[in-house]
C-alpha positions as CSV (number, residue, x, y, z in Angstrom):
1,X,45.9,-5.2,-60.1
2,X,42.4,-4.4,-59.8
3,X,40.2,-7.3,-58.9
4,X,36.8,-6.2,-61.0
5,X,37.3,-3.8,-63.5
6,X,34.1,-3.0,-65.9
7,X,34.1,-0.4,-68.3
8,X,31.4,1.7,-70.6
9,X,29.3,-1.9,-70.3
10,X,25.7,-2.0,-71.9
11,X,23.1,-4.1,-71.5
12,X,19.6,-4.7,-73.1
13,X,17.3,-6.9,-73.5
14,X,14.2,-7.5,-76.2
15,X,10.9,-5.5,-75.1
16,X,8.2,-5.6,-77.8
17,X,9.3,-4.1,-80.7
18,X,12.4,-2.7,-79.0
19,X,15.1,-3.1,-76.5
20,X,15.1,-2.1,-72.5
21,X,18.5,-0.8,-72.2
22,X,19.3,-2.2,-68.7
23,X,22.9,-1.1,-68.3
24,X,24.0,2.7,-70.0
25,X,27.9,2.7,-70.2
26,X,28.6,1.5,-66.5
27,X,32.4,1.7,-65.6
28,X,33.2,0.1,-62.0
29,X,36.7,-0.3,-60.3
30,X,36.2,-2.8,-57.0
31,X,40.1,-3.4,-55.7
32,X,41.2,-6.9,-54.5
33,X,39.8,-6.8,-50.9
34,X,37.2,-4.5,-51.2
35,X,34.1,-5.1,-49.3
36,X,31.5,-3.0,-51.8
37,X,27.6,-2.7,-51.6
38,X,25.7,-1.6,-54.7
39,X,22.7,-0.1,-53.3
40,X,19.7,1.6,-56.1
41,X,15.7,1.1,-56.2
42,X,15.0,-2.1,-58.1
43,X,15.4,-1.9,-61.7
44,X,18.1,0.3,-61.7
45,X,20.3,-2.6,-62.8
46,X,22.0,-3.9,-59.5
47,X,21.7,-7.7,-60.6
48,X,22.2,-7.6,-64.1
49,X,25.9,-5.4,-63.2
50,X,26.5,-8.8,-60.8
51,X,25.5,-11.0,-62.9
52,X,28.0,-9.6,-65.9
53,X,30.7,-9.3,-63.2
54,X,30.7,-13.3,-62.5
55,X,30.5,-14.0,-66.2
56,X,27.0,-15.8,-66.3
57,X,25.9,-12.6,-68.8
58,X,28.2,-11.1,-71.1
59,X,27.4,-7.4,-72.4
60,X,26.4,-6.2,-75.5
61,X,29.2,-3.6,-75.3
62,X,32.1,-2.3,-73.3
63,X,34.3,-5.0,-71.0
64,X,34.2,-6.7,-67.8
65,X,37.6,-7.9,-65.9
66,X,38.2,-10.2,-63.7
67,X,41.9,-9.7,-62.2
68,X,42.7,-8.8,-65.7
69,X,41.4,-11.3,-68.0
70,X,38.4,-9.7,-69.7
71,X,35.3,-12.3,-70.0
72,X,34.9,-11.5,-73.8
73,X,38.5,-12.9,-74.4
74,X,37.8,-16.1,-72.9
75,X,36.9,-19.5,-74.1
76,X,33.3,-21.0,-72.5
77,X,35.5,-23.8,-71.4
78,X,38.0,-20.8,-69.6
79,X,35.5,-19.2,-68.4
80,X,33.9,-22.2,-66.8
81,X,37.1,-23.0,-64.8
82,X,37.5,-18.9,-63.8
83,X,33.6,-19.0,-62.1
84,X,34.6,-22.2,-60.4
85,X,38.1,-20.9,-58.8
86,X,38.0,-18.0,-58.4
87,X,34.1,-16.7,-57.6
88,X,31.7,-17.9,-55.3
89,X,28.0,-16.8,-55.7
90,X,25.5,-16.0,-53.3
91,X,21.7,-15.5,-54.7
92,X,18.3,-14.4,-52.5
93,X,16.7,-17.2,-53.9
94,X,19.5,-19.8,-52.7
95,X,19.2,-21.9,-55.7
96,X,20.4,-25.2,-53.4
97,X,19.7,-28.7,-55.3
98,X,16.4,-30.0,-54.0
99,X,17.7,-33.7,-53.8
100,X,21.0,-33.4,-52.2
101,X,21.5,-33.3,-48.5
102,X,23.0,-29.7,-47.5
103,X,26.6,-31.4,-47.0
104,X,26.6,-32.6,-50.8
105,X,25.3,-29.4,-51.9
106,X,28.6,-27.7,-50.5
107,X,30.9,-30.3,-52.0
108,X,29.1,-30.1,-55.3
109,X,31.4,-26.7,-56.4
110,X,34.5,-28.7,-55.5
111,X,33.5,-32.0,-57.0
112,X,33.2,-30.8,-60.6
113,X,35.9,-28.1,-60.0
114,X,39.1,-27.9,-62.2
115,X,41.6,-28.4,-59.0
116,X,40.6,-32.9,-59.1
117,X,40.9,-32.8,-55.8
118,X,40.4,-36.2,-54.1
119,X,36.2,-36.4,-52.8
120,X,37.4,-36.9,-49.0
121,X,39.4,-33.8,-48.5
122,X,36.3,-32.1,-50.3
123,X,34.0,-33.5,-48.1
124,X,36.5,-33.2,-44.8
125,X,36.8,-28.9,-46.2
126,X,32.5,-28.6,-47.1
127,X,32.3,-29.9,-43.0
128,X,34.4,-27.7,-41.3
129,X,32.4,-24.8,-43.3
130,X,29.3,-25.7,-42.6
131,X,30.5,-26.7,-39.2
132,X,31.8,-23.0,-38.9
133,X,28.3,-21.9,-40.5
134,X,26.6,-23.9,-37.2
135,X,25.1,-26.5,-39.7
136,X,26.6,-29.6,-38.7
137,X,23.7,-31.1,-37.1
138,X,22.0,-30.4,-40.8
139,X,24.8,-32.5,-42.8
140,X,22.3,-34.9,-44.0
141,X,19.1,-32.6,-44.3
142,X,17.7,-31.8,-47.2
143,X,16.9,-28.0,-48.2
144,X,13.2,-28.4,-48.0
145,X,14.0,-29.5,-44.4
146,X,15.8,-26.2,-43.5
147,X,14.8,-23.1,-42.3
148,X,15.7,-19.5,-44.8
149,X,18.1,-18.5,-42.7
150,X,19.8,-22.1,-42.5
151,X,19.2,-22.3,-46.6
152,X,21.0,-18.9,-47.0
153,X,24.1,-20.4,-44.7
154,X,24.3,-23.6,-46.7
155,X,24.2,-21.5,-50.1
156,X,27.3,-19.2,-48.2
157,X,29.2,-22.4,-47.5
158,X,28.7,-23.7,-51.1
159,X,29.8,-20.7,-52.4
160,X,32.9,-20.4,-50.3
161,X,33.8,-24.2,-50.6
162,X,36.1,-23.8,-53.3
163,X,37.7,-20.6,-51.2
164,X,37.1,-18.0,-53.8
165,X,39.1,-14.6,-54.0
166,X,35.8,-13.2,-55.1
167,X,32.2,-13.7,-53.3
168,X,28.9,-11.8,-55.3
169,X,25.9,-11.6,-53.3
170,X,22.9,-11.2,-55.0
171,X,20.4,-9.9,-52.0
172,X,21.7,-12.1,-49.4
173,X,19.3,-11.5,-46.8
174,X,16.4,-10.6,-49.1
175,X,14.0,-13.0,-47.7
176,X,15.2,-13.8,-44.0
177,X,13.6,-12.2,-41.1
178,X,15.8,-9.1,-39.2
179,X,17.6,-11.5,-37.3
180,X,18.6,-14.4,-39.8
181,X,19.5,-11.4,-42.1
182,X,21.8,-10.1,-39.5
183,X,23.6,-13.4,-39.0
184,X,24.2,-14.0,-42.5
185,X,25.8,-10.4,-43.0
186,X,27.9,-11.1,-39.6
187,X,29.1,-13.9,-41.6
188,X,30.0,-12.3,-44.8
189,X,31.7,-10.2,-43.5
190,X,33.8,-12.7,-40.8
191,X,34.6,-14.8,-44.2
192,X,35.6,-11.6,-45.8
193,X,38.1,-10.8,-42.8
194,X,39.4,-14.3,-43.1
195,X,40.3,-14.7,-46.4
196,X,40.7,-11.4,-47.2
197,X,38.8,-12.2,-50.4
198,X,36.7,-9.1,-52.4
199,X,33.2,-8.9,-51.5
200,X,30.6,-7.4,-53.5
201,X,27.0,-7.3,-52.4
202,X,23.8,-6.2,-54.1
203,X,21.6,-5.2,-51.4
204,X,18.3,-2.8,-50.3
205,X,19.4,-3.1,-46.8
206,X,20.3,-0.3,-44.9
207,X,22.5,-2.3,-42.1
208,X,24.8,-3.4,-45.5
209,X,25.0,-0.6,-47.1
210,X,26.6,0.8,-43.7
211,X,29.2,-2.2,-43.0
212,X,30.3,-2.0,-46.6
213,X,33.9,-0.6,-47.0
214,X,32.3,1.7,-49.8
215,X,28.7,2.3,-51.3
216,X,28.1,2.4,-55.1
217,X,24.6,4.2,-55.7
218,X,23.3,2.8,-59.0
219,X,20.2,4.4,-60.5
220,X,18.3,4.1,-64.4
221,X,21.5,1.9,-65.5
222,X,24.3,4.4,-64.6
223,X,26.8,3.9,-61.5
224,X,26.2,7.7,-59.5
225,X,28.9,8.0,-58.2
226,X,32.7,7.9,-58.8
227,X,33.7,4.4,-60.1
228,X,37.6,3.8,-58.1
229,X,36.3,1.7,-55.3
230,X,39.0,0.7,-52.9
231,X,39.0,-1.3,-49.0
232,X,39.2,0.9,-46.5
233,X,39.6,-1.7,-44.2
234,X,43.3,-1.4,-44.4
């Protein structure tokens, strides 16, 4: 079974009197271990094809699946508990809770997660990662007290607390510096390699569009190339 499977999807959104037509009939295939970068000058729909993938958007037509169950079909309650275990998200903006420390903002996924898994394994799981992510001298920090590139490696561990089957990066390394962006790729792709989990990553950087398994060249709302994406890893 295909792990992402979209199909003929639009999108639009009000402009003025009109619509902007973001997404024109998109059809994707990503397979379950895929490591994918969607590459395409901005505006050519990158995010909002994410964003519909991990079921924060739904389209105004055609269908988006996630290892088979389409998001349409789904209850907000369902879909609630399919974004918490089985997704992680990565954004370029980081999107970490101002007032938590970096260790509660990783255990914040798996405290309100579906699984009622006791606090103390949750918080014993968010320390190895972050631990592994060489934040553990940051446990108690705050974001504001973080460097980018130490934000973008507590936002990685967050999403990959609840050890999702499928991570979405939204520009990972958008705003770190050369090197910081090259760690955080190194560490996609080591957590890809782990946990053999699909990765799909939205990027306009040249050094992720060439680790990527497979490119997918969006441009003006339409996928430009074939759609069967597949790891090549293996």
């Amino acid at each position: 079974m295909s792990e992402v499977e979209v199909r003929q999807v639009e999108k639009r959104y009000p402009q003025g009197q009109g619509w902007l037509h973001v997404l024109k009939g998109v059809s994707l295939t990503v397979e379950a271990g895929a490591f994918v970068a969607v590459v395409g000058p901005s505006g050519a729909g990158k995010s909002t094809l994410l964003h519909l993938i991990g079921g924060l958007d739904l389209p105004h037509a055609g269908c988006v699946r996630i290892e088979g169950r389409a998001w349409g079909d789904l209850t907000p309650r369902q879909q609630a508990r399919l974004r918490n275990e089985a997704i992680g998200f990565v954004f370029q903006s980081y999107h970490l809770l101002p007032e938590l420390t970096v260790l509660e903002n990783t255990m914040l996924p798996g405290l309100i997660g579906w699984r009622r898994e006791p606090a103390a394994a949750i918080r014993t799981r968010a320390r190895a990662v972050l631990e592994q992510l060489g934040l553990s001298r940051r446990l108690t920090h705050r974001p504001s007290e973080l460097s980018g590139g130490e934000q973008q490696r507590a936002a990685i561990a967050r999403a990959l607390i609840n050890r999702p089957r499928l991570l979405l990066c939204d520009e990972p390394t958008g705003n770190l510096d050369t090197a910081s962006g090259a760690g955080v790729l190194e560490l996609l792709r080591s957590w890809h390699r782990q946990l053999g989990a699909t990765l799909l990553i939205v990027t306009h950087e040249a050094a992720i569009a060439q680790a990527a398994d497979r490119v997918v060249h969006m441009q003006d709302g339409r996928v430009m190339e074939p759609s069967v994406v597949g790891s090549l890893s293996g």
